[in-house]
FIBA-205038 format. One record per residue (C-alpha): residue in three letters; z, y negated, x negated; chain. Coordinates in nm, 3 decimals. Example, Ala and Ser with C-alpha at 12.3 -4.5 7.8 and 13.67 -1.06 7.14 Angstrom:
{type: ALA | c3: 0.780 | c2: 0.450 | c1: -1.230 | mol: A} .
{type: SER | c3: 0.714 | c2: 0.106 | c1: -1.367 | mol: A} .
# end
This chain:
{type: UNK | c3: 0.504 | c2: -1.701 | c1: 0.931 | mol: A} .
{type: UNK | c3: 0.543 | c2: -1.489 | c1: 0.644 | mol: A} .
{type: UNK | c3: 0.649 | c2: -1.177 | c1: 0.828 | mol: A} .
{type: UNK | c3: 0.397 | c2: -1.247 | c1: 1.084 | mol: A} .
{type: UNK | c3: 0.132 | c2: -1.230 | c1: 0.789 | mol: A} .
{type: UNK | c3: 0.271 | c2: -0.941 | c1: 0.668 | mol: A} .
{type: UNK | c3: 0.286 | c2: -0.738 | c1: 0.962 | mol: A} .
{type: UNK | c3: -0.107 | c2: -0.798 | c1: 1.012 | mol: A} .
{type: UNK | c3: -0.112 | c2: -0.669 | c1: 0.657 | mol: A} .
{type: UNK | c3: -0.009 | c2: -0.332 | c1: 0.719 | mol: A} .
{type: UNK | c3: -0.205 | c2: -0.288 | c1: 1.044 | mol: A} .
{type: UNK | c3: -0.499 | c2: -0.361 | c1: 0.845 | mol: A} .
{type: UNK | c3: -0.325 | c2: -0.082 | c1: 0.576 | mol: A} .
{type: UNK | c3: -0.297 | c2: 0.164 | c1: 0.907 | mol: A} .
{type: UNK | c3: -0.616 | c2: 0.191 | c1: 1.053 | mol: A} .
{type: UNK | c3: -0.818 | c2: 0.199 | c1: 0.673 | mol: A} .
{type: UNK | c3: -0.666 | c2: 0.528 | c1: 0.607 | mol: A} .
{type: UNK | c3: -0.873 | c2: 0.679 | c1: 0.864 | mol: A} .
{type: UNK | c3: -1.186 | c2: 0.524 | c1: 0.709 | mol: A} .
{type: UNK | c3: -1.080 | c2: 0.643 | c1: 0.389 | mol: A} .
{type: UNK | c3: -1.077 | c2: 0.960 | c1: 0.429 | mol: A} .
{type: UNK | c3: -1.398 | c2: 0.983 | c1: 0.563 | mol: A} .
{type: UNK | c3: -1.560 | c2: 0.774 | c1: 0.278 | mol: A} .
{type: UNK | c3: -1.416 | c2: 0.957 | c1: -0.019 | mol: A} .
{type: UNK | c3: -1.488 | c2: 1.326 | c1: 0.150 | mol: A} .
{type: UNK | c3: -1.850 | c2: 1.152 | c1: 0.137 | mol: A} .
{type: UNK | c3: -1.866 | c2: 0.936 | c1: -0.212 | mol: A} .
{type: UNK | c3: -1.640 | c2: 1.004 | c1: -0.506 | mol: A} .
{type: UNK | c3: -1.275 | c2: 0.882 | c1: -0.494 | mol: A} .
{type: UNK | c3: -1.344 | c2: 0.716 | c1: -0.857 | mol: A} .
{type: UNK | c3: -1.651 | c2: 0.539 | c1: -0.821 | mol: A} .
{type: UNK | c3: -1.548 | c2: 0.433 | c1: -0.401 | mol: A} .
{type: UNK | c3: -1.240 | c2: 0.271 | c1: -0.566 | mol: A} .
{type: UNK | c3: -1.436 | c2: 0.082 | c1: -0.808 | mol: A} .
{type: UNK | c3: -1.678 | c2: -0.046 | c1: -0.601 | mol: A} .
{type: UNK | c3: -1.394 | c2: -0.172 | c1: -0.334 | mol: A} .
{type: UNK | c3: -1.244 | c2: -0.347 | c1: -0.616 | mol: A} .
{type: UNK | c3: -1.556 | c2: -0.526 | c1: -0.730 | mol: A} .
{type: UNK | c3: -1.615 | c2: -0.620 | c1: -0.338 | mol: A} .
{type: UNK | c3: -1.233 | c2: -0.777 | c1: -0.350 | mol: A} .
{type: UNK | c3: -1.300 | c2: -0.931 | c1: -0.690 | mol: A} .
{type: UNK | c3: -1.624 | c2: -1.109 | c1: -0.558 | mol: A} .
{type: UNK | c3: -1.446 | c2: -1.214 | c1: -0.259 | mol: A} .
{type: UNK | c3: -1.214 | c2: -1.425 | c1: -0.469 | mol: A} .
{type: UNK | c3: -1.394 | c2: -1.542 | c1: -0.737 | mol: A} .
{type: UNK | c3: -1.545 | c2: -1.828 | c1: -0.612 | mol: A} .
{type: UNK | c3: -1.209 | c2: -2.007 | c1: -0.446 | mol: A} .
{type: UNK | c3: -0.982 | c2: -1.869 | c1: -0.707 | mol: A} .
{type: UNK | c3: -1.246 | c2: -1.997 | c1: -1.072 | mol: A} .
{type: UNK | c3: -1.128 | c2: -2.297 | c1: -1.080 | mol: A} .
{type: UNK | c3: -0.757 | c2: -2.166 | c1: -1.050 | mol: A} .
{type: UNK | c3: -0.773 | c2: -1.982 | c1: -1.332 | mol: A} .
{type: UNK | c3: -0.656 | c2: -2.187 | c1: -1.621 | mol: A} .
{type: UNK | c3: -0.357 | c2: -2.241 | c1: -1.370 | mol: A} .
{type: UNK | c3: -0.268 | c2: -1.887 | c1: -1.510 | mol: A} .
{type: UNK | c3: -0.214 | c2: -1.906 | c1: -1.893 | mol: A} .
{type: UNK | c3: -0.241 | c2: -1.598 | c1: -2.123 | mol: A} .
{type: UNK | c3: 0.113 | c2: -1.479 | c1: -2.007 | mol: A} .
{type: UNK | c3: 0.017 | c2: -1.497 | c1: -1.646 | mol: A} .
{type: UNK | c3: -0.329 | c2: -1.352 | c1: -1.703 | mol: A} .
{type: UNK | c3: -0.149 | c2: -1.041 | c1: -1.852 | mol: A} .
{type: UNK | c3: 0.133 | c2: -0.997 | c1: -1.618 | mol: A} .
{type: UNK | c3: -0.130 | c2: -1.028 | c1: -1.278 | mol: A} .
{type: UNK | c3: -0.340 | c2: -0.753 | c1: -1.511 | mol: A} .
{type: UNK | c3: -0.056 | c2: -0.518 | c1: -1.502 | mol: A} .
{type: UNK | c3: 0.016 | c2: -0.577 | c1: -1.138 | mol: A} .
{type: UNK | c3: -0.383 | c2: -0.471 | c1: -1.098 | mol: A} .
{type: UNK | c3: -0.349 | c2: -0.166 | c1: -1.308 | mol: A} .
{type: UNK | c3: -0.010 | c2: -0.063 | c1: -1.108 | mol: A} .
{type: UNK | c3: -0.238 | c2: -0.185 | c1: -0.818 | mol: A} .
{type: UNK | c3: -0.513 | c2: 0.135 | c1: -0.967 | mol: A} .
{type: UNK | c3: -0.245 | c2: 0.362 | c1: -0.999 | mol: A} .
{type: UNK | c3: -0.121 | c2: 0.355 | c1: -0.663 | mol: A} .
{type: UNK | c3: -0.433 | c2: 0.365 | c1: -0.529 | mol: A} .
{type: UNK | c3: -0.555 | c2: 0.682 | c1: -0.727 | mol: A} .
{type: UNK | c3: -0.264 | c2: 0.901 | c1: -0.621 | mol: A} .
{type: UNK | c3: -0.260 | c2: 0.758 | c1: -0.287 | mol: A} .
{type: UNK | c3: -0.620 | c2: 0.824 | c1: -0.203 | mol: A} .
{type: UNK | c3: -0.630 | c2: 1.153 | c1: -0.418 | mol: A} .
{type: UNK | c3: -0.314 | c2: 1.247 | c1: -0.181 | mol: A} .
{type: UNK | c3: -0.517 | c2: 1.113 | c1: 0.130 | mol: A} .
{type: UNK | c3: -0.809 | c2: 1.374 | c1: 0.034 | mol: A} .
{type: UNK | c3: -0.532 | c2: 1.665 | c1: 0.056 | mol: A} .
{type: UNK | c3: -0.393 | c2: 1.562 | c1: 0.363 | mol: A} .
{type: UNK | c3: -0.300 | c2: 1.450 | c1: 0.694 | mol: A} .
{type: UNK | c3: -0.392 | c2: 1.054 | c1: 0.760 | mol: A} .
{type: UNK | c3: -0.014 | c2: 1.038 | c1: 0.963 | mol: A} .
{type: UNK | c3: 0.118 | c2: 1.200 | c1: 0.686 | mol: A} .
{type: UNK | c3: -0.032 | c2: 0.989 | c1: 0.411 | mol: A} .
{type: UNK | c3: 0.134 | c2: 0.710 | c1: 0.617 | mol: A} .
{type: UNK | c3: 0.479 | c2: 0.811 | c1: 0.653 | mol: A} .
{type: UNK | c3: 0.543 | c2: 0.956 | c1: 0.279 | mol: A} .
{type: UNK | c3: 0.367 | c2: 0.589 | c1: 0.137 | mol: A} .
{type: UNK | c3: 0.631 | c2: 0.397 | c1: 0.392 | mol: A} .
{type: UNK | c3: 0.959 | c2: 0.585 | c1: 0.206 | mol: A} .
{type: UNK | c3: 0.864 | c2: 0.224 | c1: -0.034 | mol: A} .
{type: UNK | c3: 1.110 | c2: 0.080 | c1: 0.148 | mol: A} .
{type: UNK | c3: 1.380 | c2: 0.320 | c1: 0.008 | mol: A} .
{type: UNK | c3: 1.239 | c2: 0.329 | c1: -0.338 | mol: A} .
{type: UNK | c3: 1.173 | c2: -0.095 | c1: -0.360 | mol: A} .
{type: UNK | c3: 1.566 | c2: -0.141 | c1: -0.392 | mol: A} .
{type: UNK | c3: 1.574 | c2: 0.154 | c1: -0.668 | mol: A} .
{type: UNK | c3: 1.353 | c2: 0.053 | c1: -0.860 | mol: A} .
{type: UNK | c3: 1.539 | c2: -0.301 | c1: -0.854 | mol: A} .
{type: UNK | c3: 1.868 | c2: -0.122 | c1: -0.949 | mol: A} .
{type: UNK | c3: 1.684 | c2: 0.027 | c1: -1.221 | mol: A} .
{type: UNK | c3: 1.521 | c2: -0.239 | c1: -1.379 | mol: A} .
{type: UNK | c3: 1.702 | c2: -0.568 | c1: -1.289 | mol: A} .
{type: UNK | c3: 2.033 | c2: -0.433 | c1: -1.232 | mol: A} .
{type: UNK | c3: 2.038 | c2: -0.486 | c1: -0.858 | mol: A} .
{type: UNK | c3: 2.307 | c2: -0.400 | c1: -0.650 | mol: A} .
{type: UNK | c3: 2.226 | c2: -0.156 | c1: -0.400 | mol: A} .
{type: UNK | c3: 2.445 | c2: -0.063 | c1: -0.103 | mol: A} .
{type: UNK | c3: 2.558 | c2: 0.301 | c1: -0.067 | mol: A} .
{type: UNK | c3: 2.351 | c2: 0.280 | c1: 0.274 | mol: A} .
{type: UNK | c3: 2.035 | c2: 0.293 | c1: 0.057 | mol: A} .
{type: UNK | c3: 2.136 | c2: 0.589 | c1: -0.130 | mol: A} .
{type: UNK | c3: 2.193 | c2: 0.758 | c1: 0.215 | mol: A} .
{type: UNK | c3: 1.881 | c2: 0.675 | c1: 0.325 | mol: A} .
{type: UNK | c3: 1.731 | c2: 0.811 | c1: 0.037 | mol: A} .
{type: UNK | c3: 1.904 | c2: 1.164 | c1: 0.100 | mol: A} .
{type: UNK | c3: 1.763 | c2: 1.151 | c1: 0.492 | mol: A} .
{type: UNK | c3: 1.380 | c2: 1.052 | c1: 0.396 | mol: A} .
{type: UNK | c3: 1.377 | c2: 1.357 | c1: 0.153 | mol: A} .
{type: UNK | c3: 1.504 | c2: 1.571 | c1: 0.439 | mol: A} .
{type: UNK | c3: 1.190 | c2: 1.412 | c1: 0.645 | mol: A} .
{type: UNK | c3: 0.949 | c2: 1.457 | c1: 0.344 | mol: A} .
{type: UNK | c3: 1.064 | c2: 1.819 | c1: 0.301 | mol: A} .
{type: UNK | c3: 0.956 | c2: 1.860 | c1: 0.685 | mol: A} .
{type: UNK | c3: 0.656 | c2: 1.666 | c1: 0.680 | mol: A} .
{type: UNK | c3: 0.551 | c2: 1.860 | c1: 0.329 | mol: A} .
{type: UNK | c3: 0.557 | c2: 2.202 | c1: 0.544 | mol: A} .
{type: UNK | c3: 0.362 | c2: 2.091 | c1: 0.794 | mol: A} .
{type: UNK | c3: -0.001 | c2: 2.369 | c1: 0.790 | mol: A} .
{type: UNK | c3: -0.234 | c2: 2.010 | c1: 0.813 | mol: A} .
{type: UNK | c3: -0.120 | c2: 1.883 | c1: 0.513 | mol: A} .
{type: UNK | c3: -0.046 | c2: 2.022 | c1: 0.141 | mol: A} .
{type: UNK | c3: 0.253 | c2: 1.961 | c1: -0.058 | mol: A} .
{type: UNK | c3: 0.042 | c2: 1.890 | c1: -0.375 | mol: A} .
{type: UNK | c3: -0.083 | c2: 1.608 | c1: -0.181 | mol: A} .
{type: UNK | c3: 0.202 | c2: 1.500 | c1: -0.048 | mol: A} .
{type: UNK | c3: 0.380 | c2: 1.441 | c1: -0.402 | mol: A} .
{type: UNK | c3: 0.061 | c2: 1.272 | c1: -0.470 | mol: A} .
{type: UNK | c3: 0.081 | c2: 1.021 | c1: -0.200 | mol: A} .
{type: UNK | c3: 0.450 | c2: 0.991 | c1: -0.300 | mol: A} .
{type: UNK | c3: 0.398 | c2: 0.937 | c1: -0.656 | mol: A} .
{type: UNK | c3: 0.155 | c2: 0.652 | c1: -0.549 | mol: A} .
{type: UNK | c3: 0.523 | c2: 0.521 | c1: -0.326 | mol: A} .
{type: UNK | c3: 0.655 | c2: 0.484 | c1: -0.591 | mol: A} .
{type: UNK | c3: 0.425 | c2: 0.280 | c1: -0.847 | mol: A} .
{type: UNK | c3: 0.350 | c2: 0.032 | c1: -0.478 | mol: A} .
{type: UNK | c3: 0.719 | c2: 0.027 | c1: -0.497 | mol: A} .
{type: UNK | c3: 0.750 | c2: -0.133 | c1: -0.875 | mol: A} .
{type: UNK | c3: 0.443 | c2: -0.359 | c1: -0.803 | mol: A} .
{type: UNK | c3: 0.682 | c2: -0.537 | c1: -0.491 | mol: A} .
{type: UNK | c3: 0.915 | c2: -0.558 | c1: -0.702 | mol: A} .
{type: UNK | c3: 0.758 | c2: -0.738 | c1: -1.044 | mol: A} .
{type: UNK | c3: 0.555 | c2: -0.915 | c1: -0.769 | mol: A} .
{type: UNK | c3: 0.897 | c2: -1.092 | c1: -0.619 | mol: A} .
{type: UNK | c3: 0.900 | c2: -1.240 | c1: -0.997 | mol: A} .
{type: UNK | c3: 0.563 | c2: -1.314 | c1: -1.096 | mol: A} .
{type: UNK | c3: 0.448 | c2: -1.464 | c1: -0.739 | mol: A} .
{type: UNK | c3: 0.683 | c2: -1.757 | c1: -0.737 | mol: A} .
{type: UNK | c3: 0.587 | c2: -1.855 | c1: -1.066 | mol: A} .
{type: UNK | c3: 0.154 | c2: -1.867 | c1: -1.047 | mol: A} .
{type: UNK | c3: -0.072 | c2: -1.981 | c1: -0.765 | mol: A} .
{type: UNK | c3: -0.168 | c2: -1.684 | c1: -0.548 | mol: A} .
{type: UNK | c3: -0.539 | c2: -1.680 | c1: -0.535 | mol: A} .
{type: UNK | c3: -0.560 | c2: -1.694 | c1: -0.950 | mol: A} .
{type: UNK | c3: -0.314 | c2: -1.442 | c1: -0.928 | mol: A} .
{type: UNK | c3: -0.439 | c2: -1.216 | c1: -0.694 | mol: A} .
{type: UNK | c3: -0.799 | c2: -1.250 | c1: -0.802 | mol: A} .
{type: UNK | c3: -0.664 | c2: -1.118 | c1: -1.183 | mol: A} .
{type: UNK | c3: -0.476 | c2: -0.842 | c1: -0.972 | mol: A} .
{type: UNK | c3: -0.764 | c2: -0.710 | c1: -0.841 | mol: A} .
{type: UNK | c3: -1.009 | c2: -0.765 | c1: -1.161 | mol: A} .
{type: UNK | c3: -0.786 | c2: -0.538 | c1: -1.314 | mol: A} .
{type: UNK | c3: -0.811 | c2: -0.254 | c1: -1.082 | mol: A} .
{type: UNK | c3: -1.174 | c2: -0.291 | c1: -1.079 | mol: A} .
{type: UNK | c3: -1.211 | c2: -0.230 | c1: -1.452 | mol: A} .
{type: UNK | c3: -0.926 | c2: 0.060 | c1: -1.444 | mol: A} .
{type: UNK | c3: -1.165 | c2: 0.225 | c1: -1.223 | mol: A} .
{type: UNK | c3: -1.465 | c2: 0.139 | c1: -1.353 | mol: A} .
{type: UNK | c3: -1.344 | c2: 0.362 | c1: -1.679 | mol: A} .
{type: UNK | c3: -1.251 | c2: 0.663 | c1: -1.501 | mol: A} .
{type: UNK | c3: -1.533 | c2: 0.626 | c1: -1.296 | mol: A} .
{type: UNK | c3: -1.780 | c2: 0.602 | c1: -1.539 | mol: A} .
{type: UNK | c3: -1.622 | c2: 0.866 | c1: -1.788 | mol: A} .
{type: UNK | c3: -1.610 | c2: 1.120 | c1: -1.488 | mol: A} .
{type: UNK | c3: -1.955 | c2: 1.075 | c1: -1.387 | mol: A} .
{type: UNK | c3: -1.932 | c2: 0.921 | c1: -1.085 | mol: A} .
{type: UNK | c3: -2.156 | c2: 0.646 | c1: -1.052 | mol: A} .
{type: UNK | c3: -2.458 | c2: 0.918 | c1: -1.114 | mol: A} .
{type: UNK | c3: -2.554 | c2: 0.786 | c1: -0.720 | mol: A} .
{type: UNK | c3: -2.515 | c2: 0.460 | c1: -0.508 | mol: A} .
{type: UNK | c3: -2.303 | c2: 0.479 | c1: -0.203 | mol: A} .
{type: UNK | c3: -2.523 | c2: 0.551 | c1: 0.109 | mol: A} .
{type: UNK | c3: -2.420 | c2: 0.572 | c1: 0.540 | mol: A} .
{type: UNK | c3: -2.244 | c2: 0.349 | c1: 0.708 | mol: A} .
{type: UNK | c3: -1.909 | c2: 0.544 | c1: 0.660 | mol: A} .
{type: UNK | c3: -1.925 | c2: 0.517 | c1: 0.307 | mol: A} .
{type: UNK | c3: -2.061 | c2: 0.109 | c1: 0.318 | mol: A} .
{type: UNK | c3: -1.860 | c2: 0.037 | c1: 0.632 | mol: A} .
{type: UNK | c3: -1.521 | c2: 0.145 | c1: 0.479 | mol: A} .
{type: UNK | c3: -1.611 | c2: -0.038 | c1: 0.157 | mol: A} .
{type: UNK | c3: -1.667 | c2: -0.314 | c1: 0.344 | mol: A} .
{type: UNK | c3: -1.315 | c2: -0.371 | c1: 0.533 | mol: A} .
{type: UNK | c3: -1.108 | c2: -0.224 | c1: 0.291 | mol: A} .
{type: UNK | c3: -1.240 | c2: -0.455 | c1: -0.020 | mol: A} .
{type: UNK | c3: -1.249 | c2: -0.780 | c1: 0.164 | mol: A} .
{type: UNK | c3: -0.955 | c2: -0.736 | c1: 0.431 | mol: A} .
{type: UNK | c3: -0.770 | c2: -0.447 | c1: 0.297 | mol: A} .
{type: UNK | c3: -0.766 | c2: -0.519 | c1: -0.057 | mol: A} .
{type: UNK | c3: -0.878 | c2: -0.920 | c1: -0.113 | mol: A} .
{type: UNK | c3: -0.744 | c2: -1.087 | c1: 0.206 | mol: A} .
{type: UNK | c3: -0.385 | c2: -0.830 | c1: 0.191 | mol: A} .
{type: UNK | c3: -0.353 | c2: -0.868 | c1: -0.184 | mol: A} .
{type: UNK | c3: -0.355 | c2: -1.250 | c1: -0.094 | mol: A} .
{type: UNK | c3: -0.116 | c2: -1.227 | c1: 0.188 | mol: A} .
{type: UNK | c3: 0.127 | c2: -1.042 | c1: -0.042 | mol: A} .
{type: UNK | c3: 0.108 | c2: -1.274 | c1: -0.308 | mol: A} .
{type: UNK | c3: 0.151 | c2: -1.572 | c1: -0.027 | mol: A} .
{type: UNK | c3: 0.420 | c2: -1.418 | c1: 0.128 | mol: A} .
{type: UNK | c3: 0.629 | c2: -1.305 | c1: -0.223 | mol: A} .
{type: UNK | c3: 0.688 | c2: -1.648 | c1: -0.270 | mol: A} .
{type: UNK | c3: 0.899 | c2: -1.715 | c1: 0.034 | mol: A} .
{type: UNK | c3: 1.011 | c2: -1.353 | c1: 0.074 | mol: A} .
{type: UNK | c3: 1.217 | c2: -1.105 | c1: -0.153 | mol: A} .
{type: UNK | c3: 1.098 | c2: -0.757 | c1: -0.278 | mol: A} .
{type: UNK | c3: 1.329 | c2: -0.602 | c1: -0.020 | mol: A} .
{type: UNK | c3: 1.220 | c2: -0.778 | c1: 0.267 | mol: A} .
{type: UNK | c3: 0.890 | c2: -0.694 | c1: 0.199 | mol: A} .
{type: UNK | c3: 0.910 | c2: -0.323 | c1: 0.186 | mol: A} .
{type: UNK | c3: 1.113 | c2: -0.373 | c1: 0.501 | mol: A} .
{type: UNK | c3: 0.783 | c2: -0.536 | c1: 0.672 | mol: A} .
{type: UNK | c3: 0.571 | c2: -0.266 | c1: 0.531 | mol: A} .
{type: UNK | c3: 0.789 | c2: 0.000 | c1: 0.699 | mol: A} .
{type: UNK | c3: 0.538 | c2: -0.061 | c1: 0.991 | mol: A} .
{type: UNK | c3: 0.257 | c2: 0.060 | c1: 0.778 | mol: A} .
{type: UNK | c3: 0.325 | c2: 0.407 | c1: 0.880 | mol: A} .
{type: UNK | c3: 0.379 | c2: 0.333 | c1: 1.222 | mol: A} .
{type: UNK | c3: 0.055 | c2: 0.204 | c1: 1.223 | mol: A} .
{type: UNK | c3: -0.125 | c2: 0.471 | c1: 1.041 | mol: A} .
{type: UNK | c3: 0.022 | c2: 0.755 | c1: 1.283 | mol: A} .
{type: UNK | c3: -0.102 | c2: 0.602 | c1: 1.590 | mol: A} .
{type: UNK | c3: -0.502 | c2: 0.504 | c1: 1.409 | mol: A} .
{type: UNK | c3: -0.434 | c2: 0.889 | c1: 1.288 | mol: A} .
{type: UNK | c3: -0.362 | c2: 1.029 | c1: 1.611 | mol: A} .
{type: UNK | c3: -0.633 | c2: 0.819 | c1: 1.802 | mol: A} .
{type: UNK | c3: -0.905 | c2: 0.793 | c1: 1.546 | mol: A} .
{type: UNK | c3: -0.922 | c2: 1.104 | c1: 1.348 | mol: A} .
{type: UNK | c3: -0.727 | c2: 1.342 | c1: 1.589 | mol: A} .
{type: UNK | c3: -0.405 | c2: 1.460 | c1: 1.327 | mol: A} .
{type: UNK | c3: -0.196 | c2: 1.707 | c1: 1.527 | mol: A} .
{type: UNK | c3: 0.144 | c2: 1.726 | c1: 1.304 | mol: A} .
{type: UNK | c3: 0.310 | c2: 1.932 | c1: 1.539 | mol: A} .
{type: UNK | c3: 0.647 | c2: 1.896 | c1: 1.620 | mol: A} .
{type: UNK | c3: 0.790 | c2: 1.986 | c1: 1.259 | mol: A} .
{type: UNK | c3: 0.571 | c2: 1.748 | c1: 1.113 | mol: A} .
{type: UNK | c3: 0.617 | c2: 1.424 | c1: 1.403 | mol: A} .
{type: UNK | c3: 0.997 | c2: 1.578 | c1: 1.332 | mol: A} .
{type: UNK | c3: 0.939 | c2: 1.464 | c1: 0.968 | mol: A} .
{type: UNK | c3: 0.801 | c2: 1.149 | c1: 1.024 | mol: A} .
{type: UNK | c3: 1.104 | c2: 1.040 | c1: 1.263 | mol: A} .
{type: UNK | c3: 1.344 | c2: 1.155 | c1: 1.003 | mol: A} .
{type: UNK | c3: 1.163 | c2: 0.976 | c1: 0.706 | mol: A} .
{type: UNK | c3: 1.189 | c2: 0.632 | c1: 0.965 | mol: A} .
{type: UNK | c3: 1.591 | c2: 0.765 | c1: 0.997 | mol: A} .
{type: UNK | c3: 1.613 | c2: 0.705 | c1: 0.635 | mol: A} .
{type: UNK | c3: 1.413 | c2: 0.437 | c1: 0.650 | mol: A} .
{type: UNK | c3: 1.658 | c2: 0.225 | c1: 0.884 | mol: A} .
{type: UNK | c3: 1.961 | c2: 0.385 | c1: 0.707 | mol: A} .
{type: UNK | c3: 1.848 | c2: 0.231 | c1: 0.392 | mol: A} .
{type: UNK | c3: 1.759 | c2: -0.091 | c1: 0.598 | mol: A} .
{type: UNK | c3: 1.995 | c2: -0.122 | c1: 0.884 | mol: A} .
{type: UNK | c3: 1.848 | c2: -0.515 | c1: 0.939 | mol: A} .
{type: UNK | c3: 1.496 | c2: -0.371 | c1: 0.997 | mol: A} .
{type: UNK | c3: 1.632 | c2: -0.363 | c1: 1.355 | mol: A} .
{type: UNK | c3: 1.680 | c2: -0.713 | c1: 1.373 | mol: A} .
{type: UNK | c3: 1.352 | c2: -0.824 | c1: 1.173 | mol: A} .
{type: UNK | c3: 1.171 | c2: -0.662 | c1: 1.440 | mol: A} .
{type: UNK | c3: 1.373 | c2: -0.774 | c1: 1.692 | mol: A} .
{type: UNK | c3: 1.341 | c2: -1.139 | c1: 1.548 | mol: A} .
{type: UNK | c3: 0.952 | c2: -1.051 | c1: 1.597 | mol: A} .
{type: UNK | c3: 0.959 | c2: -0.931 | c1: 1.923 | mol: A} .
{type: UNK | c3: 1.205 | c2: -1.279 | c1: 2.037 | mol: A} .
{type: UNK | c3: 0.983 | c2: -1.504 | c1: 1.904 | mol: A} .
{type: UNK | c3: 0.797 | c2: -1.702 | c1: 2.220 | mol: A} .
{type: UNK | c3: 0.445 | c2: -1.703 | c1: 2.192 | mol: A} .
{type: UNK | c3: 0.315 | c2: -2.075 | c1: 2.097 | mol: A} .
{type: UNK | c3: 0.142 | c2: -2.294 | c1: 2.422 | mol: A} .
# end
């Protein structure tokens, strides 16, 4: 059930890109992010009130942090998104998987099998490619990958923080936080000198702050407990998947074969780095459908 969950999770990720892009090249990235935030926060607010004591002043701060990595991400990703290809947005944010377990070594002193470190060498290879594609730009492809990494250290503080608090206080925090992050910047740049207008702009605000951001954020949080950091960057490895076929149907990316070329050799380093991803999705595929 928890992979199951999961995988929903990053189809919802996949096909918001494309509405993403179209929002922010109509509303400011700032102000867009602020008000998806406040749409998530709203969302969970009433269920997750009475939660909130559940929390504690340690908690509180910890699911703030996880809100303002949460922000971070977010900026660089979407900032990356507005200099790019939508496939290629997806593919560099998937090399997570291969920075999760880093980060883990870094931090926690996790052991990491040599496999990772190879797979780390072949998804460089594939960003490289990807990177000199004409569609996208490499300024916002290290942007996209800087935002990797920072969703890479949020799975991972995540896989000790969700265990120990009840997800919906949690997650509601988590999001809180990323609201008021972006609020700031928002308001300091400007950006809320005009409401959001069109159905693209509303629309995408819409879906990505109650299922994209609220609902996900929950999911994650859900799923954290009964699932380790690792596993969970695995499962997101289908975010990109997902993303190249919305971006291919939906907004009409043409990589080319260099940059499709990329993207395979990114999911090569992927796999190398997880060689059970194979049988996770296998496990998925196996599973018969309930009468």
């Amino acid at each position: 059930m928890p992979v199951l969950a999961l995988v929903l999770v990053t189809a919802v990720w996949g096909v918001t890109f494309v509405q993403v892009k179209d929002a922010v090249a109509l509303y400011p990235l700032f102000a867009f992010l602020a008000l998806r935030f406040a749409i998530a926060s709203l969302a969970l607010l009433p269920p997750a009130w009475p939660r909130l004591r559940s929390l504690g002043t340690r908690g509180t701060l910890q699911a703030a942090g996880l809100g303002l990595l949460l922000a971070a991400g977010y900026a660089l990703q979407t900032a990356g998104l507005q200099r790019t290809t939508v496939s290629g947005t997806g593919f560099i944010t998937g090399m997570y998987v291969v920075l999760t377990p880093l980060i883990a070594l870094v931090l926690f002193r996790a052991r990491i099998p040599w496999s990772a470190w190879g797979g780390v060498a072949v998804a460089t290879v594939g960003l490289a490619m990807l990177s000199g594609i004409h569609a996208g730009s490499l300024l916002g492809d290290m942007l996209v990958l800087a935002g990797s990494a920072v969703y890479s250290l949020q799975i991972v503080l995540l896989e000790r923080y969700a265990p120990l608090y009840e997800p919906l206080a949690l997650t509601f925090v988590e999001m809180a936080a990323a609201l008021v992050g972006f609020a700031i910047v928002a308001a300091a740049a400007g950006q809320f000198d005009r409401a959001p207008t069109g159905w693209t702009v509303w629309g995408a605000l819409v879906v990505t702050g109650v299922f994209a951001s609220a609902l996900a954020y929950l999911v994650q949080s859900w799923a954290q407990r009964r699932t380790t950091a690792t596993q969970t960057a695995l499962i997101f490895t289908l975010e990109p998947v997902f993303t190249g076929i919305f971006g291919f149907s939906l907004a009409g990316d043409r990589l080319g074969a260099v940059g499709w070329g990329g993207c395979a050799v990114i999911l090569a380093g992927i796999a190398l780095a997880e060689p059970t991803a194979a049988t996770v999705l296998a496990r998925l595929v196996r599973r018969p459908a309930r009468s």
